[in-house]
Each structure stands twice: as C-alpha cells, then as structure tokens.
C-alpha positions in Angstrom: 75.2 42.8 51.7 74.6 39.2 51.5 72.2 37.8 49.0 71.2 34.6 48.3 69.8 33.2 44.7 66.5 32.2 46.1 63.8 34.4 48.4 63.6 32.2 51.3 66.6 34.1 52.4 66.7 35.7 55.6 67.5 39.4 54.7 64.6 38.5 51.8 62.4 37.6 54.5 62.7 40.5 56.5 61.9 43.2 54.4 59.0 41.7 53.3 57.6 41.5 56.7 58.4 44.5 57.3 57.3 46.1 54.9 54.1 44.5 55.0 53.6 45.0 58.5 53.8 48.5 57.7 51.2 48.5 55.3 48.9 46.9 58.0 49.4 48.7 61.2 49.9 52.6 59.8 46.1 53.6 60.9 42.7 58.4 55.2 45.0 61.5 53.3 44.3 64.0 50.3 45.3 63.5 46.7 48.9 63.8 46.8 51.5 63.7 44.2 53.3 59.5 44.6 56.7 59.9 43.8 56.7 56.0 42.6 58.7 55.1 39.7 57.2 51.2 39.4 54.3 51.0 41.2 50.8 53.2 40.7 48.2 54.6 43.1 44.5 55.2 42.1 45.6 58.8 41.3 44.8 59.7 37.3 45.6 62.9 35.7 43.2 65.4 35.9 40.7 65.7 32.6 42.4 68.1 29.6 45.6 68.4 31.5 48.7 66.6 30.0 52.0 65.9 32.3 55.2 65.5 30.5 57.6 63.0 33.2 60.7 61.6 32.4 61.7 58.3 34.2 65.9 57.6 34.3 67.7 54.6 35.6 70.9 53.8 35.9 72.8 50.4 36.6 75.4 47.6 36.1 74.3 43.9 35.3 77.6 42.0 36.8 80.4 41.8 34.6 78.6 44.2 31.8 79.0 47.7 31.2 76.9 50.9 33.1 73.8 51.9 31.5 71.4 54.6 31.4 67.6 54.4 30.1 65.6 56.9 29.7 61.3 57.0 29.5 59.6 60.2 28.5 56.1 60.0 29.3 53.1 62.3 28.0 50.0 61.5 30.2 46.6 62.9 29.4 43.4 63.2 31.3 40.8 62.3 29.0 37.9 62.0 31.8 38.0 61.9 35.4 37.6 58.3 35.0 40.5 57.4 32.3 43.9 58.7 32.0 45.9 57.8 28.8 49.6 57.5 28.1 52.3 57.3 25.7 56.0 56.4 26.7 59.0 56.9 24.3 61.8 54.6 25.3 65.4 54.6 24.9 69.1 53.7 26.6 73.1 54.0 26.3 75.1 51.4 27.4 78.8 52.0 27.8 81.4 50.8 25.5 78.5 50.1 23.1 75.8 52.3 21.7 72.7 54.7 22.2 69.1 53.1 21.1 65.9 54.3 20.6 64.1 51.1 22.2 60.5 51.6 21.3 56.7 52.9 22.7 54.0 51.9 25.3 50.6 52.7 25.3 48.9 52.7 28.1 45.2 53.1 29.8 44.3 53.3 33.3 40.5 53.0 34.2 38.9 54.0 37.7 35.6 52.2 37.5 34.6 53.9 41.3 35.2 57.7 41.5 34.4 58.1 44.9 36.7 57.7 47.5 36.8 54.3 49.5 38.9 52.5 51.9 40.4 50.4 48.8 40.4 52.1 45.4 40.7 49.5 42.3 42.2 51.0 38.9 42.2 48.7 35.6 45.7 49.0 34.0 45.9 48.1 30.0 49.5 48.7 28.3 50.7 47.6 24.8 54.4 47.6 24.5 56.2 47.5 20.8 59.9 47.4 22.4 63.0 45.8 21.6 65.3 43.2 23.8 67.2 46.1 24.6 64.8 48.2 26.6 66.5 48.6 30.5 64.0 51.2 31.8 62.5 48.7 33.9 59.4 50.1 34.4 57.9 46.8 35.8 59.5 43.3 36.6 58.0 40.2 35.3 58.4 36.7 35.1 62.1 35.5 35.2 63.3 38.7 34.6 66.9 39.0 35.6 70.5 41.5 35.5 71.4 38.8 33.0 68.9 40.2 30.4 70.6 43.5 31.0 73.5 42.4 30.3 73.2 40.9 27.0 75.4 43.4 24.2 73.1 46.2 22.5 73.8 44.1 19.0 71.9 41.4 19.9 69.0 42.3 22.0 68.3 45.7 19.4 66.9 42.8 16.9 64.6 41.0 19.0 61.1 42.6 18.4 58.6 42.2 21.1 55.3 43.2 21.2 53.4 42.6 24.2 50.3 43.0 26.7 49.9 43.9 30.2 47.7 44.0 32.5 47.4 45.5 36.4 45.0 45.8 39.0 46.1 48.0 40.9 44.7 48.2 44.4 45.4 51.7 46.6 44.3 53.7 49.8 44.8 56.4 51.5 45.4 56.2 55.5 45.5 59.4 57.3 48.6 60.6 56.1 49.8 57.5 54.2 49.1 55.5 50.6 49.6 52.3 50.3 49.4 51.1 47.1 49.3 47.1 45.4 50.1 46.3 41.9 49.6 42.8 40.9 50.7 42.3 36.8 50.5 39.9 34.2 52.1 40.3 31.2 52.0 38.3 28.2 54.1 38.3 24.5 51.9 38.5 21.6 54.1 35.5 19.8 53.7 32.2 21.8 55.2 33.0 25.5 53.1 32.5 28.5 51.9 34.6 30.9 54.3 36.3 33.5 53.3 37.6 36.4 54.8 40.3 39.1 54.5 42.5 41.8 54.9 46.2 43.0 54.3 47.4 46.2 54.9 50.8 47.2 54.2 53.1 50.7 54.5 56.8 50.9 53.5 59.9 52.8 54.4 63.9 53.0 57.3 64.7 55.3 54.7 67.5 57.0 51.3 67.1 56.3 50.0 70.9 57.7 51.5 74.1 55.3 53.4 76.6 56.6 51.1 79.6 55.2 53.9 81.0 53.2 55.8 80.2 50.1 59.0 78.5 50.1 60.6 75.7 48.5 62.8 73.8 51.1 59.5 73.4 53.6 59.3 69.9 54.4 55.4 69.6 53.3 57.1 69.9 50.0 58.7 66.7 50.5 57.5 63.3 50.1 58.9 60.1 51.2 58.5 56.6 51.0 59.8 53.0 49.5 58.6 50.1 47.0 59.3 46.9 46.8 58.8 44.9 43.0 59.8 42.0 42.0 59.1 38.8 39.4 56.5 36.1 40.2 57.6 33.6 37.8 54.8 32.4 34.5 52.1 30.2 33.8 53.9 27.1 33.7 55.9 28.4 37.3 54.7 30.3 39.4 57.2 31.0 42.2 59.7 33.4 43.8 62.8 31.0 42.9 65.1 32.3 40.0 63.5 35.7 40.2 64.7 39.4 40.7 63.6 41.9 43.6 64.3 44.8 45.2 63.2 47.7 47.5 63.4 50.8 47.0 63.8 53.7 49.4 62.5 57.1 47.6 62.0 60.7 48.1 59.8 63.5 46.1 60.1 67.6 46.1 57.9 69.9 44.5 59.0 72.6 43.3 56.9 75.8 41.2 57.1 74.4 37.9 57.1 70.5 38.5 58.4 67.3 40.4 61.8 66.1 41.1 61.9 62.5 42.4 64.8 60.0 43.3 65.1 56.5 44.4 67.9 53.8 45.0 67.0 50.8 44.5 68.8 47.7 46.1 68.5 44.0 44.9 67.7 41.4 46.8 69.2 38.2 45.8 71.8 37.7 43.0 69.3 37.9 40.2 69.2 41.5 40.6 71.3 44.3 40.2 73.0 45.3 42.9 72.1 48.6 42.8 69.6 50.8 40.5 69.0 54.6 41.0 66.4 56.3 39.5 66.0 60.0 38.7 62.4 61.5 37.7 60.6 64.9 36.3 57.2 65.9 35.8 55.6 69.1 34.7 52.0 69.4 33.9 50.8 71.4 31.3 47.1 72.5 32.5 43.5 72.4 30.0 45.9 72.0 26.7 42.6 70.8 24.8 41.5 74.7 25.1 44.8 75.3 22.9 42.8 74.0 20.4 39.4 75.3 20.5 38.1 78.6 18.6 37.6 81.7 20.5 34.4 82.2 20.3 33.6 80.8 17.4 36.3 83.5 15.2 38.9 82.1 13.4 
C-alpha cells in the first residue's frame, strides 16, 4: 500500500470521499446493537442493566515489538437519558512486560429522548492512565505509532490525567447509522487542547428475521467501517503529522452476548500499518433488583 506522511495523499483522499459520500446518499432503522470500537452512536444502555465488553487490539509500531491491550468495560444505565461507564485498562508488549495502565470514567448524556433525524449525545470522560496505555480507544492530537513504540519502562512512569469531551452526532437511515464524533481532549497539567475525529457507518446484513432461531442467519450479522483519526491542537490545527485509519468491521450476536471484529488499516506513515481489534459484550439485565429487599423481609 502506499502511504504518504501527510493527508493530501491520493489514497487519503479517496476514502474520505468515499466514505463521506456514503454517509450522504444512503437514503430511518431500529435500535440496533453498533459493533464500533472508536466511534459512538446515540445508543445508551438501557436503565438498571449493566453490560460487561471487553475491547482488544493488537499491533506493531515500526521497528518495535507486537502488542496487545486490553479494555474491560462495565456500562450502566442509570436513566434513559445517562449511561455511565468505567474502563479498566491494561497491555503486554513483547520482549517487555504486562501493565495494568489505568481507568476512565465516563458519562454519556442524551438531552433529546425522542427520535430525530440527527440525535446529539454529550460525551464526558476522565482518564487517570499512564504513557503506556495502547488501547486506542480514541486518536487525538499528534498522536502517532511512535508513542507506541516507546519501551514499557519509560512510558509506565508518565502519569496522565486527562479530560475529554465528544459530541457525538448519529442517525438512523432506513437500514443504516451513521454516526459523527467530534473530540477534544485536554491534559490536566499544562498541554493544550487536542482535537479528533471518528466516523463510523453500519447496518444489519438482513434487516427482516427469519421466524426461527438460529445463529449463523445473516440478520444476526452486522457490518460496517469507521474511519478516526487526529486533528492536531490548539496551537495547530491540521491533518499534517497526524495518524488515521479506516476500519472495515463486522458484528454477530449470539444468545448470550456480542462478538465483534475489525482490522484497521493506516493511512499514512504515522499510523500503524495494521490494527485488529477483537470485542465482547454481555449484558447483565435489572442488576439494581439484586439489591433490593423482597418485599420488605430481610
């Protein structure tokens, strides 16, 4: 594949297009499980039901070692309107060592419940993670393999606690959601604000059931792509000496949760070359009823 170090590259060029020209002309759907692993739709998690999703990716920064990071996510309904998270971070590197990186909080606020032809969700994360954190759950800034690639040693001691922000923007055409992220993400020390994108597209592989249980069927089956990428900061804005890449992915579900996969592929020579991603989710319905008495009896 050829890549080029800055996005006014042909190849660059044309999956934007395309994929934006996508968005546009693909003429809305029910609630449907995203497979996404970067970007989020309007979808929140349904009031006193937890899901329990694990978020793997696997890469090589150039002229560094493979890795593996792993997110394990706990996401709780806590109205219709607000769904609550916590993620528990952590990675292997090759040739090096296994970390436990760190923890994200985040909210996700709906402020219209109602469906509409645009649905706008307020995004609020706190992140208490080290240098070494690879799960690339969002790309920022001037974020690049070269941060990747930096040994374990060094990046476990740099401490960073941060905020981020999305509006995220989504909609549902006949069959189809089409979802925006637009991020800004900023280190609590002195940094500036960096900003980034995620863009994803997605749809059932047959919208109308068969009537009978089964597994293979291809309404189990969801399929789609995103595109994310960094934006630069405060002081520089732009696509030069930034990381991107699209993403073609695929979802299944099965009786007792949701497999998902994607491959990502870099863009330009600030990215990895290649980053596959492997998900699960299982939801764990009303788990606030655990808790109550029966009845009043102990």
């Amino acid at each position: 594949m050829v890549r080029s170090s800055h996005l006014s590259s042909p190849i660059f060029s044309r999956f934007l297009t395309a994929f934006l020209l996508a968005s546009a002309l693909i003429p809305v759907l029910h609630a449907q499980e995203k497979p996404y692993f970067v970007t989020y739709s309007h979808d929140l998690e349904e009031p006193g039901n937890l899901e329990i999703e694990t978020k793997t990716a696997l890469g090589r920064p150039a002229d560094s070692h493979h890795y593996g990071a792993l997110a394990t996510e706990l996401e709780y309904g806590v109205t219709g309107w607000w769904t609550s998270e916590l993620y528990l971070d952590g990675q292997t590197t090759g040739q090096e060592s296994t970390l436990f990186t760190g923890f994200r909080l985040e909210n996700r606020f709906r402020p219209l419940m109602r469906e509409h032809w645009i649905n706008p969700v307020l995004y609020i994360e706190y992140e208490n993670i080290t240098g070494a954190d690879k799960n690339m759950l969002e790309v920022v800034g001037h974020d690049g393999q070269g941060d990747l690639a930096e040994p374990n040693d060094d990046t476990r001691e740099e401490h960073e606690h941060e905020a981020e922000l999305k509006l995220i923007l989504s909609s549902n055409v006949r069959d189809w959601n089409i979802s925006e992220n637009f991020i800004a993400e900023k280190n609590l020390g002195h940094e500036p604000w960096e900003f980034g994108y995620a863009l994803g597209i997605a749809r059932p592989l047959r919208t109308l059931g068969s009537g009978k249980p089964c597994i293979f069927c291809l309404e189990k089956f969801t399929g789609g792509a995103e595109m994310y990428g960094g934006l630069g900061d405060v002081a520089s804005l732009t696509l030069a000496d930034t990381s991107h890449y699209i993403a073609p992915i695929i979802g299944w579900q099965l009786p007792k949760g949701r497999f998902s996969f994607s491959t990502g592929f870099g863009l330009n020579s600030n990215s990895l070359d290649r980053v596959y991603r492997i998900g699960w989710a299982s939801e764990l319905p009303q788990i606030g009823s655990w808790f109550r008495r029966n009845g009043g009896t102990r």
